[in-house]
C-alpha positions in Angstrom: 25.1 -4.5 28.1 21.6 -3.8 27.7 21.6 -4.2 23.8 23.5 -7.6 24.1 21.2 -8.9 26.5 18.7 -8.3 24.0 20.4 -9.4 21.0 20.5 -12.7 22.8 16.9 -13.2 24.4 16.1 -12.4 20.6 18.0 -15.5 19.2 17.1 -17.5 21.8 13.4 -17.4 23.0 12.1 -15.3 19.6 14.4 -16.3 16.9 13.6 -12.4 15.3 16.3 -11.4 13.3 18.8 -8.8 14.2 18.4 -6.6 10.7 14.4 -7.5 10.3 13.3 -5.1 6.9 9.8 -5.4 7.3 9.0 -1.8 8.8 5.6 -0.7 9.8 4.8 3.0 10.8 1.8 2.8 13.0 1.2 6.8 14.3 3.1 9.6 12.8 3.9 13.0 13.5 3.7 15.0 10.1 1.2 12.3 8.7 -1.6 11.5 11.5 -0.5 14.3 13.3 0.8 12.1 16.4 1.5 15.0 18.6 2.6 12.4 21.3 5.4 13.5 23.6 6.8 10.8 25.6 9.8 10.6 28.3 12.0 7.8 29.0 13.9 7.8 25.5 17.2 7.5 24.7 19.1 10.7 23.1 21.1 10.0 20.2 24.2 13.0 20.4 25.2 12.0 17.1 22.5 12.2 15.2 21.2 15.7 13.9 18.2 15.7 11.4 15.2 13.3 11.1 15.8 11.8 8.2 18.9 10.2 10.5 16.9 9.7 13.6 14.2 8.0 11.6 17.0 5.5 10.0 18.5 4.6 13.1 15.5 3.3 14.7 14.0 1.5 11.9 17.5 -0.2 11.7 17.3 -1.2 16.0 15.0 -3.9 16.3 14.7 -2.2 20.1 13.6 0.6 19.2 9.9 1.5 18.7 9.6 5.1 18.6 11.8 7.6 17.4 10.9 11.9 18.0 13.2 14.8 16.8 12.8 17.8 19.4 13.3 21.6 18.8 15.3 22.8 22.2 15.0 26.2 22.8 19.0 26.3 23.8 20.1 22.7 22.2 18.8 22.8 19.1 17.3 19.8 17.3 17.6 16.8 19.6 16.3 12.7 18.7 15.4 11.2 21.0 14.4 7.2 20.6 13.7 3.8 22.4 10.9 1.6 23.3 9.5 1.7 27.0 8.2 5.3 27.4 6.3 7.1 30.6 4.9 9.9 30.4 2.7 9.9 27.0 0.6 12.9 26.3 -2.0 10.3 24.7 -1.8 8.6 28.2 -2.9 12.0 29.7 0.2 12.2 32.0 1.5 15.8 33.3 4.5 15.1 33.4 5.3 15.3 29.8 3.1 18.7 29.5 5.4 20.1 32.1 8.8 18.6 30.8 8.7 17.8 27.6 11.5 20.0 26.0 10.7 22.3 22.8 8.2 21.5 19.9 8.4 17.8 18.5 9.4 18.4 15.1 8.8 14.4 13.8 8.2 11.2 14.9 7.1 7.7 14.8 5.8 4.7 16.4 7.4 2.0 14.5 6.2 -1.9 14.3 9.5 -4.5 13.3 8.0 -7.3 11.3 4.9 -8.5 11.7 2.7 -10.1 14.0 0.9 -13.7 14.4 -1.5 -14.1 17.2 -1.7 -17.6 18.6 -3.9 -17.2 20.9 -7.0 -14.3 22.3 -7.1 -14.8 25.9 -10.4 -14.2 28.3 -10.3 -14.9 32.1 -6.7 -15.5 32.8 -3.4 -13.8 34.4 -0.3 -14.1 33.5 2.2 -13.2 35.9 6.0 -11.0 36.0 4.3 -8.4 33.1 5.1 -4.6 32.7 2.5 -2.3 34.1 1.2 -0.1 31.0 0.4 3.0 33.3 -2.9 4.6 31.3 -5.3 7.6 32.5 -6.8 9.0 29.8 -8.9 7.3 27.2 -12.4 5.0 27.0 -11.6 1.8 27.6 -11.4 0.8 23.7 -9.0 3.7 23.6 -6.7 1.9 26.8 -7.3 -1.4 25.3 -6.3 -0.4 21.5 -3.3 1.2 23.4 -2.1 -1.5 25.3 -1.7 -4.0 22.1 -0.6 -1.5 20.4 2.2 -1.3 22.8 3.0 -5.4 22.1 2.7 -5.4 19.1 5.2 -2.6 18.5 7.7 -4.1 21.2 9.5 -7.3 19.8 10.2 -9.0 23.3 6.6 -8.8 24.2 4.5 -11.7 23.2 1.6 -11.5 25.9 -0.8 -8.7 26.9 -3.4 -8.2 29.2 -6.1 -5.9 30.1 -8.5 -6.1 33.2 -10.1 -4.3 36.3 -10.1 -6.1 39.4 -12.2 -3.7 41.7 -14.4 -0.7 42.0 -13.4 1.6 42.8 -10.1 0.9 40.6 -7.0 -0.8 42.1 -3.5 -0.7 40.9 -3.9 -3.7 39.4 -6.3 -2.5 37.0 -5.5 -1.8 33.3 -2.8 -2.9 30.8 -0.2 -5.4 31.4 2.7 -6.5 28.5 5.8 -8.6 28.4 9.1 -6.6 28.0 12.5 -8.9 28.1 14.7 -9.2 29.7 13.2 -7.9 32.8 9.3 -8.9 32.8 9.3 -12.0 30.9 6.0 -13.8 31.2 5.7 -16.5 34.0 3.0 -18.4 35.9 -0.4 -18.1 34.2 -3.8 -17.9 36.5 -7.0 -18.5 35.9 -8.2 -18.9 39.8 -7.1 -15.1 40.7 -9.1 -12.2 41.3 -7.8 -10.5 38.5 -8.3 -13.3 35.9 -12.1 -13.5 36.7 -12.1 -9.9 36.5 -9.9 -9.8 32.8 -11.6 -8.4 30.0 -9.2 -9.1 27.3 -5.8 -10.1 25.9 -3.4 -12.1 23.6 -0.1 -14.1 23.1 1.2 -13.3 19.7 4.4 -14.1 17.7 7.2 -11.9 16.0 7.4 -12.8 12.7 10.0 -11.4 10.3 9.6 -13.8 6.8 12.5 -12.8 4.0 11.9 -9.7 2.4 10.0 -9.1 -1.1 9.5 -6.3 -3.1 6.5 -4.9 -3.7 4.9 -6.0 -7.1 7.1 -3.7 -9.7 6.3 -3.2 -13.8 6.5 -6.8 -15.9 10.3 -6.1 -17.0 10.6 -9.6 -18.9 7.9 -8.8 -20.6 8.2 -5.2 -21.6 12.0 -6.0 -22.7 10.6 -8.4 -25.2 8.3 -6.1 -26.5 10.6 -4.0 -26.7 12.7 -6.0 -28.9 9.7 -7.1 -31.0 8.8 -3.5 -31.7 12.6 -2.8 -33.1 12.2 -5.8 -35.4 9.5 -5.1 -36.4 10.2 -1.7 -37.3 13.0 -3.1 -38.9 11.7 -5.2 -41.1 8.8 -2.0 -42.1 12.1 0.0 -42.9 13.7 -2.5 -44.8 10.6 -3.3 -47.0 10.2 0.4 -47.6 13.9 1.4 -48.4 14.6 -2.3 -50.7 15.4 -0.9 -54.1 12.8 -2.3 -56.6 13.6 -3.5 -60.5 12.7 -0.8 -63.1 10.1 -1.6 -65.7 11.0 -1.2 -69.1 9.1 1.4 -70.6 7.5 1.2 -74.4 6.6 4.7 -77.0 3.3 5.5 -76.2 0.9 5.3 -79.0 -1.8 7.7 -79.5 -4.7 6.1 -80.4 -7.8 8.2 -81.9 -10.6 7.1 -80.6 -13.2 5.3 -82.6 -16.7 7.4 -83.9 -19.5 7.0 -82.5 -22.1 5.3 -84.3 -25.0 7.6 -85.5 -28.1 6.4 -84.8 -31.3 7.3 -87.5 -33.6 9.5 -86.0 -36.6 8.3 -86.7 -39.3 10.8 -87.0 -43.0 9.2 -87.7 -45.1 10.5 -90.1 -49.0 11.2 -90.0 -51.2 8.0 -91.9 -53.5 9.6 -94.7 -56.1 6.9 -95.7 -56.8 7.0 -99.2 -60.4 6.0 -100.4 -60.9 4.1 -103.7 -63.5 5.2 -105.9 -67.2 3.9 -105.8 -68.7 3.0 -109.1 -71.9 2.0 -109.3 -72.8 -1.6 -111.3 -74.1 -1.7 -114.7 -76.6 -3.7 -115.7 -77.1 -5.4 -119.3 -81.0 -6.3 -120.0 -80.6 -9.3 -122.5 -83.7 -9.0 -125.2 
């Protein structure tokens, strides 16, 4: 009854798919080391591992955190669901006390993801779940508190504020959860609203499914076939049988003598010197 109810406040009033893919895991057991027991889940008796529990709540839109439990006498127990009490993060006792075994693995899981329309400041909007918190700074409650919508499909409004000192009942965090606290009247005249310190209303959205950016296939393909024809064509050049030459008698041929070249060697210049004879002279009588 309680899943149908759902099913139809979701096609209704948030028009968030049934079978959503886009999967989110905000804390995490082995990962973060979320060591975060909480009460108030649902046990699943036919599921038996964690790979199983894990599937079945990323596959329930409802369902926002999942935990597989070692039981002393039971065995291995999942446990899963969405409004929890309890929390050891909340710095309840009551899970220190009764939480059953070691927590094995878990998650906190966010369906689709989220729009906000609108950050809210001094304003009170009315019919919400308390989010009981006592442990924490105040960024720590507040971070919480979101935290909680945005992991929770049917909320789409939460609010954080301290009315008094000393600290009322009022104080602290404040989220939609359908069917039961829907969001209703919305003050800004209240105690509380002049007194808020923050807030939102967001939106579920789930768009269609894409893959994640994978290798170029189109383009590897054609390289691929490139490559081969090109390879091809290398093998086909190589193997071709080419036309033989006609071969003629080879011819020895003796090769030419070299030209000799005259030394010449130079001999030494001897200057010869003619003879002096002296003149003769005829006396004429």
């Amino acid at each position: 009854m309680k899943a149908a109810a759902v099913l139809l406040l979701l096609k209704t009033a948030w028009a968030f798919p049934a079978d959503c893919p886009n999967v989110t895991v905000i804390h995490d057991v082995k990962g973060d080391k979320w060591y975060d027991g909480c009460l108030g889940l649902d046990q699943k008796t036919e599921v038996t591992t964690a790979a199983a529990c894990e599937a079945q709540c990323k596959t329930d839109m409802d369902c926002s955190i999942w935990q597989m439990i070692k039981h002393k006498d039971k065995g291995e127990l999942c446990w899963s669901g969405n409004v929890v009490h309890g929390c050891r993060s909340r710095g309840s006792d009551e899970a220190l006390g009764d939480f059953e075994g070691d927590l094995l693995a878990g998650q906190r899981l966010q369906h689709g993801f989220i729009k906000v329309v609108s950050t809210n400041a001094k304003m009170e909007t009315m019919g919400l779940l308390k989010y009981s918190e006592t442990s924490g700074t105040e960024a720590e409650q507040i971070e919480r508190c979101k935290m909680y919508c945005y992991t929770g499909i049917t909320c789409t409004v939460w609010q954080y504020g301290k009315e008094s000192t000393p600290p009322s009942k009022d104080d602290g965090c404040w989220v939609e959860h359908g069917p039961s606290n829907l969001k209703g009247e919305v003050k800004t005249d209240s105690d509380w609203a002049k007194t808020m310190v923050t807030g939102e209303t967001i939106e579920h959205t789930c768009p269609p499914y894409v893959a994640p950016d994978g290798l170029p296939w189109p383009w590897i393909i054609a390289g691929i076939v490139l490559g081969v024809l090109a390879l091809a064509a290398i093998l086909y050049a190589l193997l071709k049988k080419t036309p033989k030459t006609k071969k003629t008698r080879a011819v020895k041929i003796e090769p030419k003598p070299e030209p000799v070249v005259p030394i010449f060697i130079p001999q030494p210049t001897v200057m010869m010197m003619a003879p002096q004879y002296a003149p003769q002279y005829t006396v004429l009588r």
